[in-house]
C-alpha positions as CSV (number, residue, x, y, z in Angstrom):
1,X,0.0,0.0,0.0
2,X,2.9,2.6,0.9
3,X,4.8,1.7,-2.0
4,X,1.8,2.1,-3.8
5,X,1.0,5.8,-3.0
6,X,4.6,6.4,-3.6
7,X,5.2,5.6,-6.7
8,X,2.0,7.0,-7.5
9,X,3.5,10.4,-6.0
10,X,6.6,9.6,-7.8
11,X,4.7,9.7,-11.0
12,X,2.7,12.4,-10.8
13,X,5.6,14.7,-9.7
14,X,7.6,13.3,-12.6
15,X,4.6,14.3,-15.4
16,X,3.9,17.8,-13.7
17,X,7.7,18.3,-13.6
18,X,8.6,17.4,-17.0
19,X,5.6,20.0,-18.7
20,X,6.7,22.6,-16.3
21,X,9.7,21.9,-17.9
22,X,8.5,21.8,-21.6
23,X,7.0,25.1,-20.4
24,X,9.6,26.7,-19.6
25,X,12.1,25.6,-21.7
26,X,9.7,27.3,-24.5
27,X,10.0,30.4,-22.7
28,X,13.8,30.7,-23.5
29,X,16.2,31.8,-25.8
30,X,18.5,28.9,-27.7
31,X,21.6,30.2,-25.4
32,X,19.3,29.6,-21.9
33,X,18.5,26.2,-23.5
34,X,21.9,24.7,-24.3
35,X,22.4,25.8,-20.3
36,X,19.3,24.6,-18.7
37,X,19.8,20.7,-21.0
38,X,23.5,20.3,-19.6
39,X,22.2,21.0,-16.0
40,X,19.1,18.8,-16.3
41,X,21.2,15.9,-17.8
42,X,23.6,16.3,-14.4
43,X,20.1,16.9,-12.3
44,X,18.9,13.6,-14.0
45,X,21.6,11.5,-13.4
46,X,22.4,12.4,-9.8
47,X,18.5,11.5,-9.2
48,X,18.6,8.2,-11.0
49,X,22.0,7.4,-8.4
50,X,19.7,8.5,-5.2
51,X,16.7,6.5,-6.6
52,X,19.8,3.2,-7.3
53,X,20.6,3.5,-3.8
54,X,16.9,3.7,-2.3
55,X,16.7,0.4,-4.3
56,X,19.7,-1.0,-2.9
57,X,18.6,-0.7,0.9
58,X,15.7,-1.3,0.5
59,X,13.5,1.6,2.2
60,X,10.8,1.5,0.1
């Protein structure tokens, strides 16, 4: 049931995040946008480490 409602959570954020993101990422000049990609790709793979090492010790 907790795991449940988590990934559930986990999901939602990750759809309401990624079209904020479209959003904004229309919003901004080709210069912003080479900026804001390198930092997401660094975002995204330090969260897909954390998420490795939830899985690893099992907390969830």
């Amino acid at each position: 049931m907790m795991r449940d409602r988590f990934l559930t959570g986990m999901l939602t954020g990750g759809i309401i995040g990624a079209s904020a993101g479209l959003y904004a990422m229309s919003r901004m000049s080709s210069r912003q946008r080479k900026r804001f990609m390198r930092r997401g790709g660094k975002m995204l793979k330090s969260a897909t480490r954390v998420i490795g090492m939830t899985r690893g010790m099992n907390i969830f």
